[in-house]
VOGU-3710 file (C-alpha; in Angstrom, 3 decimals, decimal comma):
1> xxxxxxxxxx> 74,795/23,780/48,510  72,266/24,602/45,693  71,888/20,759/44,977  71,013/20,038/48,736  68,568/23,043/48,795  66,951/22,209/45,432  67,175/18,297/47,397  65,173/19,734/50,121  62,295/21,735/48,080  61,738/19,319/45,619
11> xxxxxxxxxx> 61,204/17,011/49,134  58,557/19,115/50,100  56,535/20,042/46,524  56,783/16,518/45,230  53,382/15,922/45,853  52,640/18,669/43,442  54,440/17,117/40,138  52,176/13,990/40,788  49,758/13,681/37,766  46,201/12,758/38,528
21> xxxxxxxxxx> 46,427/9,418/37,168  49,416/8,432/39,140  48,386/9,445/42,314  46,749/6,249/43,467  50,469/4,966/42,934  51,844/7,323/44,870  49,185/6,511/47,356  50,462/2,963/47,497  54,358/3,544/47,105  54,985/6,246/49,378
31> xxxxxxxxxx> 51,996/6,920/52,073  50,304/3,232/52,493  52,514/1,588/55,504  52,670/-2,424/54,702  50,343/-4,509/55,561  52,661/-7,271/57,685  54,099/-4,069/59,668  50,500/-3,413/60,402  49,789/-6,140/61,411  52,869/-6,733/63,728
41> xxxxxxxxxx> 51,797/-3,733/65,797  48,486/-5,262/66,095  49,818/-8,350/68,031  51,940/-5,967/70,157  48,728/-4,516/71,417  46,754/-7,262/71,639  49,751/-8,607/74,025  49,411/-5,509/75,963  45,543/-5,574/76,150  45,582/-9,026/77,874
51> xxxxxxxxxx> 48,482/-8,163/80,057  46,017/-5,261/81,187  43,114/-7,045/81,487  44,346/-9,401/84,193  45,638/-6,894/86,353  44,374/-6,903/90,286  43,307/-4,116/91,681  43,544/-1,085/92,507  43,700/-1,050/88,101  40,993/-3,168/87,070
61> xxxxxxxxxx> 40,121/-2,830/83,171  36,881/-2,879/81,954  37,953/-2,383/78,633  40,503/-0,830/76,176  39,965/0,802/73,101  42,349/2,061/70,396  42,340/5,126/68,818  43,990/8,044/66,965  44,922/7,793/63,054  45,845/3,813/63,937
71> xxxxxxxxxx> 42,323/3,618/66,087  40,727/5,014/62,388  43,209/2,476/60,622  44,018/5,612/58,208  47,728/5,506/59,451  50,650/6,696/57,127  54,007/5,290/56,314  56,246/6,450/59,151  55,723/8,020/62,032  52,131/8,074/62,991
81> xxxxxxxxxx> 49,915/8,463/66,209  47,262/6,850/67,952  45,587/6,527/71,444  44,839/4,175/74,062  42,209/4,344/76,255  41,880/2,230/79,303  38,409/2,274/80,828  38,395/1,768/84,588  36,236/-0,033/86,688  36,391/2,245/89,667
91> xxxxxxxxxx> 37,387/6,367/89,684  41,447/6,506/90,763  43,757/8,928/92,019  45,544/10,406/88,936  48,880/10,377/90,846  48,272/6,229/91,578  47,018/5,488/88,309  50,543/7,160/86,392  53,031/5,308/88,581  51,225/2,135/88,363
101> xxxxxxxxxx> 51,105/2,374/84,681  54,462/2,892/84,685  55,224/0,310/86,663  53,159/-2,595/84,551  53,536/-1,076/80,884  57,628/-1,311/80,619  57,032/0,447/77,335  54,991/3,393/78,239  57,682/6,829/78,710  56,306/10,294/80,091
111> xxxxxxxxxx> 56,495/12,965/77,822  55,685/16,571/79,271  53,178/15,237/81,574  52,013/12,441/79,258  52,349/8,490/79,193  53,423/7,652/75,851  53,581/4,248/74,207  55,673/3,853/71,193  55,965/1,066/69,134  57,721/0,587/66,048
121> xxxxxxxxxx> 57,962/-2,264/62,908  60,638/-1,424/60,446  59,854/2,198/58,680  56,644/2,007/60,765  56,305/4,111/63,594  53,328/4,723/65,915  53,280/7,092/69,153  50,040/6,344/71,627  48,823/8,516/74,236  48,216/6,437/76,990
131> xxxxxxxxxx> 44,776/7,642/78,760  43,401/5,938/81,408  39,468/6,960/81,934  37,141/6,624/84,325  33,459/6,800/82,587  29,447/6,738/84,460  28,424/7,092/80,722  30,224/5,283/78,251  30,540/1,230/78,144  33,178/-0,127/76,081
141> xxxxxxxxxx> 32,432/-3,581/73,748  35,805/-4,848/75,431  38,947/-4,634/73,393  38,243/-2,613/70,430  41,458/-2,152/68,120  41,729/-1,200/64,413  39,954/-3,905/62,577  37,445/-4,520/64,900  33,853/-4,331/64,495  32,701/-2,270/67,378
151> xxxxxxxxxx> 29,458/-3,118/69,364  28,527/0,171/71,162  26,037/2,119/70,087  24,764/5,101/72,668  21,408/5,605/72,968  19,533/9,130/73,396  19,838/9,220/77,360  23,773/8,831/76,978  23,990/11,839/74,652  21,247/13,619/76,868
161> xxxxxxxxxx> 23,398/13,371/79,998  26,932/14,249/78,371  24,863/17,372/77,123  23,822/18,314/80,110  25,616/16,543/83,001  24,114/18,488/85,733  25,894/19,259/88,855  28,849/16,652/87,940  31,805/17,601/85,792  31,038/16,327/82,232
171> xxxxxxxxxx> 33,479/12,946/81,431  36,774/13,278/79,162  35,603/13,477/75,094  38,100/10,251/74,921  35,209/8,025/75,952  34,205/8,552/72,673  37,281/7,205/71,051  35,381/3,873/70,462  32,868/5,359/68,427  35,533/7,565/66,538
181> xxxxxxxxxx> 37,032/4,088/65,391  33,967/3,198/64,365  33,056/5,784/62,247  35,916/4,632/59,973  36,224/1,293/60,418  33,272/-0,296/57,881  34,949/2,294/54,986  36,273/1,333/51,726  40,267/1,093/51,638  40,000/3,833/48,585
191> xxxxxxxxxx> 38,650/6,146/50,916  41,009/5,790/53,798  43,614/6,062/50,708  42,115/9,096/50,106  42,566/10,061/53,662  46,015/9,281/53,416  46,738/11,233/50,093  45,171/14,706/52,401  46,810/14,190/55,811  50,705/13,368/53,726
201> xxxxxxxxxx> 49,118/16,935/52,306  48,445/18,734/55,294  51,742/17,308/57,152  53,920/18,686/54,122  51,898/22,166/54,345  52,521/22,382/58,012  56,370/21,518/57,721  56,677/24,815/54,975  55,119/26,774/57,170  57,905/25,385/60,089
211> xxxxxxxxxx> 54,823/23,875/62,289  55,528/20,409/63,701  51,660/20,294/64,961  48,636/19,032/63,181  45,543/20,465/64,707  43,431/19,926/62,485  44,172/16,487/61,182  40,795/15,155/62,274  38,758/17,772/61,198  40,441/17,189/57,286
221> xxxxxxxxxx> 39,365/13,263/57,681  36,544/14,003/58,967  36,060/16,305/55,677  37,195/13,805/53,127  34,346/11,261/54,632  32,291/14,078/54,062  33,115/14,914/50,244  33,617/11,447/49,657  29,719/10,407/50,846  28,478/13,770/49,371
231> xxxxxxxxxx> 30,261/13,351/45,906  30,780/9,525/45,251  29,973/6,734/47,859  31,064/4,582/45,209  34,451/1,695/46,609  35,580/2,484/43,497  36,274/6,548/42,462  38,820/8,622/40,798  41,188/9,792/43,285  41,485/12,831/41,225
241> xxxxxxxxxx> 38,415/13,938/41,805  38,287/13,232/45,278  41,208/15,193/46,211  40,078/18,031/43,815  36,961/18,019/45,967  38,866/18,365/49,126  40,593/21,042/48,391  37,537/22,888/47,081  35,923/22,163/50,552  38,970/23,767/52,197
251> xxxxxxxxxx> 39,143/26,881/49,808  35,610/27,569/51,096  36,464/26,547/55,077  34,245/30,054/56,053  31,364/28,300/54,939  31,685/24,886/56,437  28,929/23,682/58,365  29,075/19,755/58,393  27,176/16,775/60,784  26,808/13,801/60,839
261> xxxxxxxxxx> 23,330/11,871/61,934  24,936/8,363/62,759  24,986/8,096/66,789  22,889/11,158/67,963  20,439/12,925/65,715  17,565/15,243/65,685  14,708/13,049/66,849  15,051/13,342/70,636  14,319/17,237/71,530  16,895/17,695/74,069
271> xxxxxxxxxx> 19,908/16,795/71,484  18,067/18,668/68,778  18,040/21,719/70,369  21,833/21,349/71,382  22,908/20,607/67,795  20,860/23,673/66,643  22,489/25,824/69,127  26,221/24,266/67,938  24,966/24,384/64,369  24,235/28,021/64,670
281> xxxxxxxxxx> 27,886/29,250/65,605  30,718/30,781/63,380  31,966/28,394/60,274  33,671/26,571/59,903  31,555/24,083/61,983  33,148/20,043/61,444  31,103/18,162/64,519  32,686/15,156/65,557  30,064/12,161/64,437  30,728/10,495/68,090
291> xxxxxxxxxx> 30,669/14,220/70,031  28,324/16,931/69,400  29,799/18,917/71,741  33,263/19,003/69,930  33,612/21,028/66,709  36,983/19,631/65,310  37,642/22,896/63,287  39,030/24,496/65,952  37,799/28,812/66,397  41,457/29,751/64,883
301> xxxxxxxxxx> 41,014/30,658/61,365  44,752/30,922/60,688  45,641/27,469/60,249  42,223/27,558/57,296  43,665/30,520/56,342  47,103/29,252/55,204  45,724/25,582/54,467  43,222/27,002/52,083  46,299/29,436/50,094  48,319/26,173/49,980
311> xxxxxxxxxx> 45,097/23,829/48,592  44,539/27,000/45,594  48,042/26,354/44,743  47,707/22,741/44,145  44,126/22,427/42,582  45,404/25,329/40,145  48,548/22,764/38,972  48,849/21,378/35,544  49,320/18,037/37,303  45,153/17,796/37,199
321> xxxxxxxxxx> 45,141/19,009/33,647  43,691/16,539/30,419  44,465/16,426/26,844  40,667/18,183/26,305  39,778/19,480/29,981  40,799/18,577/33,407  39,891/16,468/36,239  36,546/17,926/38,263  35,652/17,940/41,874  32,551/16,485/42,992
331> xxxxxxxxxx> 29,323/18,004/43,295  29,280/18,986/47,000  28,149/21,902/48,891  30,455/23,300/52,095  27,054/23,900/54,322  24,220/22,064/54,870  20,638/22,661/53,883  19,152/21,687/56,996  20,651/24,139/59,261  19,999/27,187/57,270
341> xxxxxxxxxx> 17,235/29,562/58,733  14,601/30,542/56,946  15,272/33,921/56,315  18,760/33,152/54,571  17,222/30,516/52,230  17,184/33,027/49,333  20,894/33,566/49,877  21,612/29,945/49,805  19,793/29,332/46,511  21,617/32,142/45,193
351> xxxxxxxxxx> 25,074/31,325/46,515  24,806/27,542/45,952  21,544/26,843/43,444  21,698/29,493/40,983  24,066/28,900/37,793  25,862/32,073/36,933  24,995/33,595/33,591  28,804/32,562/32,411  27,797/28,706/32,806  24,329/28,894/31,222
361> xxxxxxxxxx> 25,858/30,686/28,429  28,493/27,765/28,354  25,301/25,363/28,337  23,940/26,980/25,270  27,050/27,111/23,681  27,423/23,214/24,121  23,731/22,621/23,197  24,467/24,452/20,045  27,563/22,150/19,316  24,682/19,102/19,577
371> xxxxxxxxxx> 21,935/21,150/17,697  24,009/22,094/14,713  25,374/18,205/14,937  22,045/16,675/14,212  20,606/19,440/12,086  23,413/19,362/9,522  25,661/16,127/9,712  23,918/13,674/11,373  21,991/12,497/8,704  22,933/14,278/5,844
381> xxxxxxxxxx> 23,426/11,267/3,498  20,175/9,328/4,778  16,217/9,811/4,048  15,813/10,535/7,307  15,450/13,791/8,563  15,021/16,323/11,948  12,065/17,860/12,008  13,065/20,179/14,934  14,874/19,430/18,255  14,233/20,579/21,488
391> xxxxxxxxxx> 15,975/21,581/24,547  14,021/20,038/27,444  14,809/18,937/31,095  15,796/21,869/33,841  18,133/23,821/31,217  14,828/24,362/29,084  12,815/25,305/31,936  14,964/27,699/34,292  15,264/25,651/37,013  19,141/24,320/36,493
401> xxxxxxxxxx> 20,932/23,498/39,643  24,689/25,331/39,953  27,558/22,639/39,521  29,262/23,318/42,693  32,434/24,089/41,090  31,441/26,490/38,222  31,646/29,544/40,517  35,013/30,056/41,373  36,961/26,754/39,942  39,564/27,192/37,606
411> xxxxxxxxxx> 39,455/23,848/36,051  36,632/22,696/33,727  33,013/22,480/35,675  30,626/19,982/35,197  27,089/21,650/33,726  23,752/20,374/34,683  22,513/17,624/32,083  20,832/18,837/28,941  17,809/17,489/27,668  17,734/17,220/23,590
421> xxxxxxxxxx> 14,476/15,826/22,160  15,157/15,139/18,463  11,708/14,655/16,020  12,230/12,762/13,200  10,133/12,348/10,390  11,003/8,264/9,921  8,449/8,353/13,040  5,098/9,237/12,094  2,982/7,542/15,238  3,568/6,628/18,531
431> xxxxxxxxxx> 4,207/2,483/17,186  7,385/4,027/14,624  8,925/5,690/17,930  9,004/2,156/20,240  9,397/0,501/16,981  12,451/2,203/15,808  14,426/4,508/17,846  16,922/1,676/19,072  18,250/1,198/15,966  18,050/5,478/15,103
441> xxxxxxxxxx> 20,281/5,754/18,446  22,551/3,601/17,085  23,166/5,645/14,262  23,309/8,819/16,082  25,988/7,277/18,285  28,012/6,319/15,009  27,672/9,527/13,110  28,785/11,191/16,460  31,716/9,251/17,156  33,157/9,793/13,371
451> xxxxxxxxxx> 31,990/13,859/13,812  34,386/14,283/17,169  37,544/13,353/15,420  37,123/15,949/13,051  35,987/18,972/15,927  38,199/20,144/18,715  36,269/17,942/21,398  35,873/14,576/22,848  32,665/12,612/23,258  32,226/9,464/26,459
461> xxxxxxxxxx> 28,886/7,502/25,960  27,299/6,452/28,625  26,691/2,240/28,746  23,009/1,285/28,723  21,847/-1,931/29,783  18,438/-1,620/28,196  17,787/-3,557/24,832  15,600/-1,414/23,277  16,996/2,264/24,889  14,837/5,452/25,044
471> xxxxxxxxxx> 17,908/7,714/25,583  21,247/8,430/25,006  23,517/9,893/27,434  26,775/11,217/26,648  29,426/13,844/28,125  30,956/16,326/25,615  34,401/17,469/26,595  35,665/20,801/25,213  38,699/23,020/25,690  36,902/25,648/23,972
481> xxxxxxxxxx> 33,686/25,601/25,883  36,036/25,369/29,226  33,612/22,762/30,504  32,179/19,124/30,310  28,427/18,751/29,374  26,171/15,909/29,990  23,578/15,303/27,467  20,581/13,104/27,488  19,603/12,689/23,749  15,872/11,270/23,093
491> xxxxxxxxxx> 14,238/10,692/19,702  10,582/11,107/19,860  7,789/11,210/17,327  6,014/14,861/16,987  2,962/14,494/17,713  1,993/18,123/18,590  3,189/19,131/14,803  3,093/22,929/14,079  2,482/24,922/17,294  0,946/28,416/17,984
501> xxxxxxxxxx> 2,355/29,766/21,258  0,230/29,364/23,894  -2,423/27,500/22,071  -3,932/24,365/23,713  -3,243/21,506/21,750  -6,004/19,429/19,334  -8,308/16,924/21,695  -7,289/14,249/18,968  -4,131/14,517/19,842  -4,569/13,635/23,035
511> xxxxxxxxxx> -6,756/10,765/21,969  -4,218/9,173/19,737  -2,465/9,310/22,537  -4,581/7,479/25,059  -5,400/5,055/22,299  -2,014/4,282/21,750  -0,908/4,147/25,777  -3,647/0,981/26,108  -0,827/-1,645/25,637  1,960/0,303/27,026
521> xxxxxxxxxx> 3,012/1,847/30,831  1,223/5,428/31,137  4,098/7,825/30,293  5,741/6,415/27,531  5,505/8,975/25,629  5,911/11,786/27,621  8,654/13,077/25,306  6,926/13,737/22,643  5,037/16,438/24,720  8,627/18,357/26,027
531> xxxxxxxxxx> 7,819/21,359/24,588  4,533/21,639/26,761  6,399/20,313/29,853  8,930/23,162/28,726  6,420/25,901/28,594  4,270/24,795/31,802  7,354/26,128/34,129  9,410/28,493/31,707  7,196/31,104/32,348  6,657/30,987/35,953
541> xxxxxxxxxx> 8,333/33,811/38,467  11,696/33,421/38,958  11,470/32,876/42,725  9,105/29,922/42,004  11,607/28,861/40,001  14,313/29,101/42,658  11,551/26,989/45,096  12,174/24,465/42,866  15,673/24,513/42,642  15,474/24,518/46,475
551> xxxxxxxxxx> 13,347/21,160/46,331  15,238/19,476/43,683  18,788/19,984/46,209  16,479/18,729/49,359  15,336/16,099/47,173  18,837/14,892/46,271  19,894/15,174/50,059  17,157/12,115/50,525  17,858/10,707/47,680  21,680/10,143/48,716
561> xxxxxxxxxx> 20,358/8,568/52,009  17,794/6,686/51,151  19,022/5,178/47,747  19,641/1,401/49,671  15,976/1,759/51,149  13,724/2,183/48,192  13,093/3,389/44,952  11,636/7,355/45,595  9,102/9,040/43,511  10,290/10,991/40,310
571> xxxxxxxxxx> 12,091/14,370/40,894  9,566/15,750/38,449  6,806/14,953/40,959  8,370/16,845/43,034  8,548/20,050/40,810  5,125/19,941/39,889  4,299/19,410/43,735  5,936/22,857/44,379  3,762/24,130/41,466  0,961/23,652/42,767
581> xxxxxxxxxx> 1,608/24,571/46,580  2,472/28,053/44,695  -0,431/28,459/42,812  -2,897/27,039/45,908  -1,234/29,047/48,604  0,680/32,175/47,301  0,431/32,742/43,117  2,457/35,835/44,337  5,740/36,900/42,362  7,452/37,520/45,854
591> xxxxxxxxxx> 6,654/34,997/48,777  8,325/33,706/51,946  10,480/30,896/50,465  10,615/29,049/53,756  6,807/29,402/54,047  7,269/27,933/50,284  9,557/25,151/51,394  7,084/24,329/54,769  4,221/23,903/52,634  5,833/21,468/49,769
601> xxxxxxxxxx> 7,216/19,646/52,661  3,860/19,124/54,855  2,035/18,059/51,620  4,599/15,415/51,113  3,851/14,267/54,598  0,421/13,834/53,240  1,087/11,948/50,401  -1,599/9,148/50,519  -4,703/12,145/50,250  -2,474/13,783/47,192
611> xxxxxxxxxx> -4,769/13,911/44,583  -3,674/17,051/41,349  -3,925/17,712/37,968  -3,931/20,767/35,387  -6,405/21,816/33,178  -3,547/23,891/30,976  -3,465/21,462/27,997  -6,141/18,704/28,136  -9,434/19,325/29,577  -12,855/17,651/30,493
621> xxxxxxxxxx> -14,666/18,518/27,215  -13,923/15,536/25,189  -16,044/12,691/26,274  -13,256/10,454/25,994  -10,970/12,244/27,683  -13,136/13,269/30,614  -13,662/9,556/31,121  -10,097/8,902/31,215  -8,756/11,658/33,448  -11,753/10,446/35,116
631> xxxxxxxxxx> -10,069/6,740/35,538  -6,974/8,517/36,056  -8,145/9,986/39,451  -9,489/7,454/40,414  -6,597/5,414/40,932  -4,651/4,913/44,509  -2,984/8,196/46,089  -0,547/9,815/45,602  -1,832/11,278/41,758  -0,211/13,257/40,272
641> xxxxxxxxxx> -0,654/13,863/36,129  1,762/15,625/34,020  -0,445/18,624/32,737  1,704/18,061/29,212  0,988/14,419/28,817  -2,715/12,720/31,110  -1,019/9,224/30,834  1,917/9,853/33,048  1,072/9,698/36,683  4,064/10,710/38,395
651> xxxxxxxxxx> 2,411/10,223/41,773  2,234/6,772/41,201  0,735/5,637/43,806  1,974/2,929/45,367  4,813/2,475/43,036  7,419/4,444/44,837  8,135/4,561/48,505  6,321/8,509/49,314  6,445/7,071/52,778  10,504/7,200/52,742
661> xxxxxxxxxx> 10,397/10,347/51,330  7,557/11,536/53,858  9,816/10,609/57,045  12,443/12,729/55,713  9,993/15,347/55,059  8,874/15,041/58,708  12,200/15,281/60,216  13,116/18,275/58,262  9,909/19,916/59,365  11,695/20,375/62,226
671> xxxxxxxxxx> 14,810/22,387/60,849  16,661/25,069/61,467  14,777/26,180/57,800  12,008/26,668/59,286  12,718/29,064/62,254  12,900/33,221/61,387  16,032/35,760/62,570  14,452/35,448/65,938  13,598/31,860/66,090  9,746/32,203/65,473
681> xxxxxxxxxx> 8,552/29,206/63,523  7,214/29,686/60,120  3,777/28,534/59,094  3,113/26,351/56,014  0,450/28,168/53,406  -3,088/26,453/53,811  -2,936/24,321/50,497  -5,210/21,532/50,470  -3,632/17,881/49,785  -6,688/16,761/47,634
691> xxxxxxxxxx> -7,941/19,863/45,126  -11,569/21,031/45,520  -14,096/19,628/43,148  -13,582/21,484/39,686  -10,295/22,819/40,123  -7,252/23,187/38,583  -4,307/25,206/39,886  -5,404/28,284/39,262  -8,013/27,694/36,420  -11,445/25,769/36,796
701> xxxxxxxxxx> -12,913/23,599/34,788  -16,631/24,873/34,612  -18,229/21,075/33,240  -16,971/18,806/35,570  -18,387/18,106/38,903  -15,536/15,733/40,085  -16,746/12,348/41,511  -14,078/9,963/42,444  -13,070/8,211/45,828  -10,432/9,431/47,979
711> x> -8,470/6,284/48,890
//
C-alpha cells in the first residue's frame, strides 16, 4: 500500500526532481509524441479533408482548417486535443448538418451534444471537436492543417465588422482557428518544446488538485510565446530560463496585461478604440492574437490562484539551483507599457523601473569585488599601473533599469550592466589608448581568470569578434553577492587628469582632443570623458531620472521589434533627448511624467529638424573650438553632441534609421499613456526641435550668434 501511494506521488512531482539541465531531455523522452505517429495522423486527416471536400450538397466545403493543441502543432505524448472546422458554403440547419456528419464521417461519435473525432497512432492520442461553421467574414486558404503555411490574413474591415456586427449576431470565435494555427506555426521547435514542458505542467497541477479540465491551456501558450519573444527570440535558449520565466509570469497573473499586434492593431481607429476599451479591464488580460474580443484568461481568478501557489513551489526547487548561483528568468515585464494611462506611469516606473535599494547595494558590492581586483592584483607585478577607475554607464548615473526578477525572486537576479572605466598610466595620449588597450585587455582577462579560482566566485567572458576590442564584457557569478553581474570593462587614457568638482575642464583638453579625432570616427574617445558623462545626469531630480528610465524601457520595446529592420540610434541619444525636453519645457523637480513622455516622443517624430548641444563643459570661447562645434552643427539632422565629449554626435544623422524609431514614436502617440483618469489627452510641453540661436539647455552662451543651415 505505501509503495503504490509513494508510486502514485512520485507520478505526479516527477517533474519537480528534473534538474535544469536535463529538462530538454525530459522534453524529448517523455512529452515530445514521435514524429512518424505525427505524421500518421496527418494522412488520416488529409484522407478525411478530401473525402469532405467532394461532398454534394446540401454540405458543400469551402474549406477545413485544423486546430486545437494539434492545429498549433504543440501536441503532447498521449492523449491530446484538437479541432476541426468545416467552413460551409451556404448557412444549414444545425439539426441537418449533425446527422449528415454522422452519416459521412464513420469516425466522428457524439459526446454530450458534441461530434467528436478521435484518432489514435500507437501511444498517440488526439480527440477533435468537430465544428461545422458557417462564416460572412472569414475566408479560409483551403485545407489548412498543422504544418501548413497559412494564406489568410484579415484586413481592418474584417476585424471592424466582427467588432461591431450590427444588427446580425456576431459569427462563432472558431473562424479564427486558422489564424490561431498560424500564430504558431512559423515558431522554432524549442519554443513549442517549451510549450510542451508548461502544458505537461499545468495538466499535472490540475490532476492534484482532482480537475480533469484545462481552461486555461491556451492562455499559458499563449504566455510562453509571450516570455519567450519578450526574454529571448533566440531558436536556440536555455530551457531553464524559459520555464523560470513562465512561472514568474504566472506568480504575477494580477498584473497581466498582454497583446499581440500581428493581425489587428492600433492603426485603424475603430479597432483601436476597442482594444483600449478590452485593454482597460481587470488583469489578468491574455488577448487572443487572432480575436480581440476574446481574453483567454478567463474572469475566474481561482484557477491563477492555485496555478500561481503550485509555479512558487517549483521555481523555489533546488532542481534550478548551480554550483555558484542558479538559473534566472528572463527579463520580462507582466504588463505592457503601452496601455498604461498616464496618470499611473509613476507607479509603473516604480513597480517595474526602479531597482530596490537591496539590488543597488548588491551592484556596489559586486563593483567593489572588480574595483579592489584591478586596484590591488591586477597588476601588481607589472610597471603598469591604475590611475583611478570609474563607475560609468546607468549604475553611475541613477538611471538603472530593475532586473525584472530582483523584486520578489528567490533565485539569483540578473543586475543591470556596470560600466568600469580603468585609467592607466601605460596610456599617456589618445594614440597609447587605440595603440595598446588590445593587448592590456588581454592581460586583464588573464590576471582575472587566475584571481577567480582563488575567490568564492565564477567569472564567463563574453566572445568578441573585434580584433582590436574597446571593451570587455564579463558576468561575475557569486553565492555571496546572491546575484550575477554583468560588467563592461574599458581602459581609457585620462585625459581630464586631476579634477575639481564642478569645474569646467581646460580648452586644451578639448583641443587635443579634436586634434587627435581628425583620423578617427567622432566618439572614439568618449570614455575617457565618463566621469563628465557621469556628472551631467547624476545630479539631476530624481523624477527626471525616472523619465529616463521610462524612455530607456520604451526604447527597448522598439528595439525588440525593430532589430531585423535597421540599426536604431544610440540609447544614449535618447537620454540626452529627455534631457533636454526637461530642461526646454519643465526644469521643474515635479512634472507630469506623461506630459514628459509626450514631449520626448513628439520630438522624436521630428527628428530630421533635431538640432542640440550643451554648453556645460566645452564652450564657444576658444577659436578653435567654436569653429568646430561650429562644423559640428552644421552637419545633417538629427545632431545631437555629447556635452562630455563635442566629437561624438549621437544624433548621427543619417547613420541610424530615426525614421524607424519615429513610426514607433507616432503610433505610441496614440496610447493609452497618453490619456488622464478621465480619458482627457495630455499635451506635449512646447520644446522646440531645433534650439534658439545662443542657447544651451538652460545656460546661454553670450558670444555666439549661431549661423548654420537647418537641413
Amino acid at each position: 500500500m505505501l509503495k503504490s501511494l509513494w508510486s502514485w506521488w512520485y507520478h505526479q512531482q516527477v517533474l519537480y526532481f528534473v534538474p535544469a539541465e536535463n529538462l530538454d531531455q525530459f522534453i524529448q523522452n517523455e512529452l515530445q509524441p514521435q514524429e512518424k505517429h505525427l505524421l500518421q495522423i496527418d494522412k488520416s486527416i488529409d484522407n478525411i479533408c478530401e473525402s469532405l471536400e467532394k461532398q454534394a450538397p446540401p454540405i458543400q466545403v469551402k474549406g477545413i482548417v485544423v486546430g486545437g493543441s494539434y492545429g498549433r502543432d504543440t501536441v503532447l505524448k498521449g492523449h491530446s486535443d484538437g479541432t476541426f472546422v468545416i467552413f460551409l458554403k451556404e448557412q444549414i440547419e444545425v439539426k441537418l448538418i449533425k446527422l449528415k456528419l454522422l452519416a459521412i464521417m464513420d469516425k466522428v461519435k457524439m459526446v454530450e451534444d458534441k461530434h467528436q473525432l478521435v484518432l489514435t497512432e500507437s501511444d498517440l492520442c488526439i480527440t477533435f471537436d468537430v465544428l461545422p461553421v458557417f462564416s460572412a467574414l472569414v475566408e479560409p486558404s483551403g485545407c489548412h492543417t498543422r504544418t501548413s503555411a497559412s494564406k489568410y490574413k484579415p484586413g481592418p474591415e474584417t476585424y471592424r465588422r466582427w467588432i461591431h456586427p450590427g444588427k446580425s449576431d456576431r459569427e462563432s470565435s472558431v473562424c479564427f482557428t486558422e489564424l490561431q494555427g498560424s500564430f504558431f506555426n512559423n515558431r522554432p521547435q524549442k519554443l513549442k518544446n517549451l510549450i510542451l514542458l508548461v502544458k505537461h505542467w499545468y495538466q499535472q497541477c490540475q490532476k492534484r488538485l482532482k480537475k480533469y479540465s484545462f481552461p486555461l491551456q491556451y492562455a499559458l501558450e499563449l504566455l510562453t510565446v509571450y516570455a519567450w519573444e519578450q526574454g529571448s527570440e533566440a531558436d536556440d535558449f536555455n530551457t531553464a530560463e524559459g520555464i523560470l520565466t513562465v512561472l514568474e509570469l504566472i506568480m504575477k497573473y494580477n498584473k497581466l496585461c498582454i497583446y499581440w499586434t500581428v493581425n489587428y492593431n492600433f492603426e485603424d481607429e475603430t479597432i483601436r478604440n476597442y482594444l483600449q476599451s478590452q485593454l482597460r479591464k481587470d488583469r489578468p488580460i491574455i488577448l487572443d492574437p487572432a480575436d480581440p474580443t476574446s481574453n483567454v484568461s478567463g474572469t475566474d481568478l481561482e484557477p491563477w490562484e492555485q496555478l500561481a501557489e503550485e509555479a512558487k513551489i517549483w521555481s523555489s526547487s533546488n532542481c534550478f539551483m548551480k554550483n555558484t548561483s542558479s538559473w534566472m528568468p528572463w527579463d520580462v515585464l507582466p504588463a505592457s507599457l503601452y496601455v498604461t494611462r498616464g496618470h499611473k506611469l509613476d507607479k509603473f516606473i516604480n513597480d517595474f523601473l526602479q531597482p530596490t535599494q537591496k539590488s543597488l547595494d548588491q551592484i556596489g558590492e559586486a563593483v567593489d569585488i572588480i574595483f579592489k581586483f584591478l586596484t590591488e592584483k591586477c597588476f601588481k607585478n607589472s610597471t603598469t599601473n591604475v590611475g583611478k577607475a570609474v563607475k560609468g554607464g546607468s549604475t553611475a548615473k541613477g538611471t538603472t533599469l530593475r532586473s525584472t526578477s530582483e523584486a520578489d525572486w528567490r533565485l539569483c537576479p540578473r543586475g543591470s550592466d556596470a560600466d568600469l572605466v580603468v585609467f592607466l598610466n601605460c596610456f599617456t595620449n589618445y594614440s597609447d589608448q587605440i595603440a595598446n588597450r588590445s593587448a592590456i585587455i588581454k592581460e586583464i582577462q588573464k590576471q582575472l581568470e587566475e584571481y577567480q579560482l582563488k575567490e568564492q566566485f565564477e567569472i564567463e567572458f563574453k566572445v568578441t569578434k573585434w580584433k582590436n576590442p574597446r571593451v570587455l564584457s564579463f558576468t561575475l557569478k557569486s553565492k555571496l553577492l546572491n546575484r550575477c553581474q554583468e560588467f563592461d570593462l574599458l581602459p581609457a587614457f585620462d585625459a581630464l587628469g586631476p579634477r575639481v568638482s564642478k569645474s569646467k575642464p581646460d580648452p586644451t583638453i578639448y583641443i587635443n582632443l579634436i586634434k587627435s579625432s581628425e583620423s578617427n570616427n567622432g566618439g572614439e574617445f568618449s570614455t575617457c570623458f565618463t566621469e563628465l558623462q557621469r556628472d551631467f545626469i547624476r545630479p539631476r531630480p530624481t523624477k527626471l531620472k525616472n523619465l529616463i528610465r521610462l524612455m530607456k524601457h520604451w526604447y527597448k520595446q522598439c528595439q525588440r521589434k525593430l532589430k531585423k529592420k535597421g540599426s536604431l540610434p544610440p540609447k544614449y541619444a535618447i537620454e540626452l533627448l529627455t534631457v533636454y525636453a526637461w530642461e526646454q519645457g519643465s526644469g521643474m523637480t515635479d512634472f507630469d511624467t506623461a506630459e514628459g513622455f509626450l514631449t520626448v516622443l513628439k520630438l522624436i517624430m521630428q527628428y530630421q529638424k533635431l538640432c542640440v548641444y550643451w554648453i556645460v563643459n566645452y564652450d564657444f570661447q576658444n577659436e578653435i573650438i567654436r569653429n568646430f562645434l561650429l562644423k559640428q552643427l552644421k552637419k545633417p539632422r538629427p545632431v545631437i553632441l555629447d556635452p562630455a565629449d563635442p566629437t561624438a554626435d549621437v544624433g548621427g544623422g543619417n547613420h541610424w534609421c530615426w525614421h524607424l524609431l519615429a513610426h514607433e514614436a507616432e503610433i505610441w502617440s496614440s496610447s493609452l499613456c497618453f490619456k488622464t483618469g478621465i480619458y482627457d489627452a495630455i499635451e506635449p510641453w512646447p520644446v522646440l526641435a531645433v534650439q534658439t540661436p545662443g542657447s544651451s539647455g538652460l545656460g546661454f552662451s553670450p558670444i555666439v550668434n549661431l549661423t548654420f543651415s537647418s537641413y
